[in-house]
ZADO-203333 format. One record per residue (C-alpha): x negated, y, z; residue number from 1; residue in three letters. Coordinates in steps of 0.5 Angstrom, whole numbers, plus 500, padded with zeros to 3 digits. Layout:
N
+-----+-----+-----+-----+---------+
!   u !   v !   w ! num ! residuo !
+-----+-----+-----+-----+---------+
!   X !   Y !   Z ! NUM !     Ala !
...
+-----+-----+-----+-----+---------+
This chain:
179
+-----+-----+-----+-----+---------+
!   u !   v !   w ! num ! residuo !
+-----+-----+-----+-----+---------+
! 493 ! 486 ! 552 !   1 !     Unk !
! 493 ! 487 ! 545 !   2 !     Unk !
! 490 ! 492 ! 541 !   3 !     Unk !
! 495 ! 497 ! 538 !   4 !     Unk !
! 493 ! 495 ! 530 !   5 !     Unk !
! 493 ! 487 ! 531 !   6 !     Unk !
! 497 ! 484 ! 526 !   7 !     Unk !
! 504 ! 481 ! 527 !   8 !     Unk !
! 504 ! 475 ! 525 !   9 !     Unk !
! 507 ! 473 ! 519 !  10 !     Unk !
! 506 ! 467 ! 514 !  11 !     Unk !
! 502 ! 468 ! 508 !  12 !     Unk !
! 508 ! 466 ! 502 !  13 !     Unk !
! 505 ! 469 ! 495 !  14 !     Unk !
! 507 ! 474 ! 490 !  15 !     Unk !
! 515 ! 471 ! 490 !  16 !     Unk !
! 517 ! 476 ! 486 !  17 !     Unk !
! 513 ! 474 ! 480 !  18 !     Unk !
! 515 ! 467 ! 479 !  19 !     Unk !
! 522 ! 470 ! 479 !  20 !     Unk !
! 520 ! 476 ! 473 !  21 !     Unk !
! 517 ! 472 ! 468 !  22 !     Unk !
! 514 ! 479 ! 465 !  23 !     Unk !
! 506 ! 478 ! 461 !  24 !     Unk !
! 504 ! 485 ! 466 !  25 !     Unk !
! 504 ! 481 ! 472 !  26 !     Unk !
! 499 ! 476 ! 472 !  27 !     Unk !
! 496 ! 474 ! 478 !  28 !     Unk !
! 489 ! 474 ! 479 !  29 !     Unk !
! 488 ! 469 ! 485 !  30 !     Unk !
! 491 ! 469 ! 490 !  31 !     Unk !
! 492 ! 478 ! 489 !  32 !     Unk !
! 496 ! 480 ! 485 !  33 !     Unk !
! 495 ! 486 ! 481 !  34 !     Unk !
! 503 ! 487 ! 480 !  35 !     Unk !
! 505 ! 494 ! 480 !  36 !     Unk !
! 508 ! 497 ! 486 !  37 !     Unk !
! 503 ! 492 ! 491 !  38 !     Unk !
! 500 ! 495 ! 498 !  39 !     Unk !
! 495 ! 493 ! 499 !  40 !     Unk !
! 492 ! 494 ! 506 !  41 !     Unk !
! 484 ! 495 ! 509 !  42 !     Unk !
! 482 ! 494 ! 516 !  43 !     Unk !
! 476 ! 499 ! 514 !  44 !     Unk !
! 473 ! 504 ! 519 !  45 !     Unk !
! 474 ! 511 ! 516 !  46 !     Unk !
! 473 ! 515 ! 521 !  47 !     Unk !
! 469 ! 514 ! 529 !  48 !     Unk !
! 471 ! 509 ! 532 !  49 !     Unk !
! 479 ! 508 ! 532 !  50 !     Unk !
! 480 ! 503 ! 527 !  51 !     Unk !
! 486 ! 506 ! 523 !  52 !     Unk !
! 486 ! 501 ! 517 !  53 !     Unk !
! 487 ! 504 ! 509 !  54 !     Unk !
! 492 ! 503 ! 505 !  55 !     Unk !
! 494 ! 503 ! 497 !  56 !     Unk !
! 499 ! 501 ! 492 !  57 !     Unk !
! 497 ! 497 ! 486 !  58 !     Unk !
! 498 ! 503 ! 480 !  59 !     Unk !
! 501 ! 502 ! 474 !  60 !     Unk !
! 500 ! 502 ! 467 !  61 !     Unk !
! 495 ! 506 ! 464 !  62 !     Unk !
! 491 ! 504 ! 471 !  63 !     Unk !
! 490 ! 497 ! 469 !  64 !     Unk !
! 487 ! 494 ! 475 !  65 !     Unk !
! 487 ! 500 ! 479 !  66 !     Unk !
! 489 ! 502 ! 486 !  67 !     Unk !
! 492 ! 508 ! 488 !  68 !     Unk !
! 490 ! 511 ! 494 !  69 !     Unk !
! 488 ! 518 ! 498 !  70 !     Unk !
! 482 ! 519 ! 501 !  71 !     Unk !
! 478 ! 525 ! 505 !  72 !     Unk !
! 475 ! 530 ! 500 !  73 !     Unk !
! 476 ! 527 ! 494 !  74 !     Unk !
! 485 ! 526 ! 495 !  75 !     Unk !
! 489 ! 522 ! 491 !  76 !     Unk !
! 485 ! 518 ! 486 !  77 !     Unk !
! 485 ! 511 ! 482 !  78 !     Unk !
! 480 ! 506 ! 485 !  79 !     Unk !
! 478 ! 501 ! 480 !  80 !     Unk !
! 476 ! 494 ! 482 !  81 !     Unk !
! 477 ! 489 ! 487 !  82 !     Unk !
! 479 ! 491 ! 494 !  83 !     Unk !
! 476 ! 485 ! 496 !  84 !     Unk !
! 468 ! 486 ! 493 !  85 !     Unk !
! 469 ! 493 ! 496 !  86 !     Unk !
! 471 ! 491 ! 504 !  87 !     Unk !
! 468 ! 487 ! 508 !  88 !     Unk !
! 473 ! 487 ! 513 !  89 !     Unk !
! 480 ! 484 ! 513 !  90 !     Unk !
! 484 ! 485 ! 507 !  91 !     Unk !
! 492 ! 484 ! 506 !  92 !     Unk !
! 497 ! 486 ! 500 !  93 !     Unk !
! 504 ! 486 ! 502 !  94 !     Unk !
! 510 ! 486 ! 497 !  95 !     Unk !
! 517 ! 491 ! 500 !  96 !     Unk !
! 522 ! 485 ! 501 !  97 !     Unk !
! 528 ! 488 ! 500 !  98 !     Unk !
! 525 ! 493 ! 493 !  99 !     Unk !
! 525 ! 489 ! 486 ! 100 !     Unk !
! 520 ! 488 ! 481 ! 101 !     Unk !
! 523 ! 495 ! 477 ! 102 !     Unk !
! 523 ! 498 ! 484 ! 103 !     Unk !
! 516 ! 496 ! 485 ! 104 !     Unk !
! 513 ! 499 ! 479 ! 105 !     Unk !
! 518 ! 505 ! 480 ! 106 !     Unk !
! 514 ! 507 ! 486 ! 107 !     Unk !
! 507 ! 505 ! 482 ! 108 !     Unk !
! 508 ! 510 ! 477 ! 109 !     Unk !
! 511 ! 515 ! 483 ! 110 !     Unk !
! 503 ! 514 ! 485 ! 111 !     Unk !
! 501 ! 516 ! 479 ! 112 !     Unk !
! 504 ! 523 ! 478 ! 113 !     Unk !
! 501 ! 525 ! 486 ! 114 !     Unk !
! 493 ! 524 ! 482 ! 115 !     Unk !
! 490 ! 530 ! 483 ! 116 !     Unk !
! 494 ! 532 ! 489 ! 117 !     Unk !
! 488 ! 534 ! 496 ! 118 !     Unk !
! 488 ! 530 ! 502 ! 119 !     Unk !
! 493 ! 531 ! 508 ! 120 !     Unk !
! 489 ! 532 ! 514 ! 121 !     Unk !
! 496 ! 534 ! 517 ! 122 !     Unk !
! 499 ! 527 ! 520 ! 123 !     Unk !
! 505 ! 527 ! 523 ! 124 !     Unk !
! 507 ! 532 ! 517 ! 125 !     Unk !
! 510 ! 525 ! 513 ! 126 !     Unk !
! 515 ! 529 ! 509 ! 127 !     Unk !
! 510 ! 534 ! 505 ! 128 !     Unk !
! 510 ! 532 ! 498 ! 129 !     Unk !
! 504 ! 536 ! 496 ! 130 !     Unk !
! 498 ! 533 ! 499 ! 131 !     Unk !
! 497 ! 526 ! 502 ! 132 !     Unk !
! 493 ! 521 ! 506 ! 133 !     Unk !
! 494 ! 514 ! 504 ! 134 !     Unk !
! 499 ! 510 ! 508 ! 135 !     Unk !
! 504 ! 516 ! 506 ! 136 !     Unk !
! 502 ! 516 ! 500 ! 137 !     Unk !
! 505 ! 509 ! 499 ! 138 !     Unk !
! 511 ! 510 ! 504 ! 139 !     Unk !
! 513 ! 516 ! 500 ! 140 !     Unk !
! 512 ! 512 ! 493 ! 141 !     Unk !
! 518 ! 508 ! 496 ! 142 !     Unk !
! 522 ! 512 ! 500 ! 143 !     Unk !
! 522 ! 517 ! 495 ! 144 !     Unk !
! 523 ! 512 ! 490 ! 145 !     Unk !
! 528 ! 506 ! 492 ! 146 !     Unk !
! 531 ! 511 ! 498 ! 147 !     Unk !
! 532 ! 509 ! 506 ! 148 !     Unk !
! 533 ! 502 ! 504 ! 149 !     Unk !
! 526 ! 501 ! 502 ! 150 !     Unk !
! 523 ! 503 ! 509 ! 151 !     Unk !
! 516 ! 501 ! 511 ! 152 !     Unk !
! 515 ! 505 ! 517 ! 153 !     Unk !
! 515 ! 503 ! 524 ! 154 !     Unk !
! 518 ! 510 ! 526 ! 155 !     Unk !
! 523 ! 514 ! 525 ! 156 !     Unk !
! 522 ! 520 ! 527 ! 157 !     Unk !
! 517 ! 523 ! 523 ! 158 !     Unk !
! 511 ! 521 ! 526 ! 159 !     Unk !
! 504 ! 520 ! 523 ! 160 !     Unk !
! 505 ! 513 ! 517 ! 161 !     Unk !
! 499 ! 507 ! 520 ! 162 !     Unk !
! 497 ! 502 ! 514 ! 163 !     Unk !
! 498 ! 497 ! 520 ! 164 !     Unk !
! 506 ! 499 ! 520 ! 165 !     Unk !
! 506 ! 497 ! 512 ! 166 !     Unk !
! 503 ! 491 ! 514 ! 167 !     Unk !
! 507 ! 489 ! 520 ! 168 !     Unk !
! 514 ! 492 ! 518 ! 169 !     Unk !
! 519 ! 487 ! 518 ! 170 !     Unk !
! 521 ! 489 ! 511 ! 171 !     Unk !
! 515 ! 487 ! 508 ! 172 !     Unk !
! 512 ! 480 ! 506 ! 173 !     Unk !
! 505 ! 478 ! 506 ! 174 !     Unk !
! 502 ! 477 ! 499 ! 175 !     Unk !
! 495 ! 476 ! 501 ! 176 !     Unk !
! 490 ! 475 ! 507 ! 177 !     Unk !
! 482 ! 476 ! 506 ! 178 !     Unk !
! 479 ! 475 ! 514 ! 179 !     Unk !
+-----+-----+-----+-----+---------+
């Protein structure tokens, strides 16, 4: 039997949007990119023994080098600095296949205006914009942002957003991988 969270298989194929932007803000660094909009997805054990993973969105100017994400006790915050150095389990980033780049950076800077907000301990309450816990943050900055058509989430129907769906949804593609 599988575990629920293990990953859907896909192939790893880069930051193709950046070759195709040709704008000075978005170079690569490595294999991650610190382009605007980029999800970035931990398999870090926050809480007992269920491994629900984390989940944040590269953020936007003025937050260069930044990841913005929601976290229990602190909310909705800039964290600057590798996700790679700062996990040490699996890391991945994927890119919204069916978003632009103006779209992406959109959806960062939607992320941006939630700073301060507290932290959603009310998981299935996906459509509350007042608070927020990590992976609805980031499917809210493209839902609300980019509309239906940018959906990252495995359900529809109002259950509770796990970072492992943003990374296995068929509408995103893999960017990065760390094991």
């Amino acid at each position: 039997m599988t575990a629920w969270n293990a990953e859907v298989p896909k192939p790893v194929v880069g930051d193709w949007k950046v070759e195709n932007a040709g704008a000075a803000n978005e170079a690569r660094v490595g294999s991650w990119s610190w382009r605007d909009g980029v999800i970035c997805i931990t398999d870090a054990k926050l809480s007992g023994i269920i491994n629900h993973g984390h989940a944040g969105i590269v953020a936007a100017a003025p937050y260069y080098y930044a990841v913005i994400e929601a976290n229990p006790g602190t909310g909705v915050k800039p964290h600057y600095g590798s996700w790679v150095s700062r996990f040490s389990g699996q890391v991945w980033q994927v890119g919204v296949k069916s978003t632009s780049v103006a779209q992406d950076q959109k959806a960062a800077q939607w992320a941006a205006r939630q700073i301060g907000k507290p932290y959603n301990r009310e998981f299935y309450n996906v459509w509350t914009r007042s608070k927020f816990y990590c992976s609805q943050l980031v499917w809210a900055a493209y839902r609300d942002t980019a509309g239906p058509s940018a959906d990252i989430s495995l359900n529809s129907y109002g259950a509770a957003i796990h970072p492992f769906e943003l990374r296995d949804h068929p509408n995103t593609a893999l960017i990065y991988r760390k094991y």
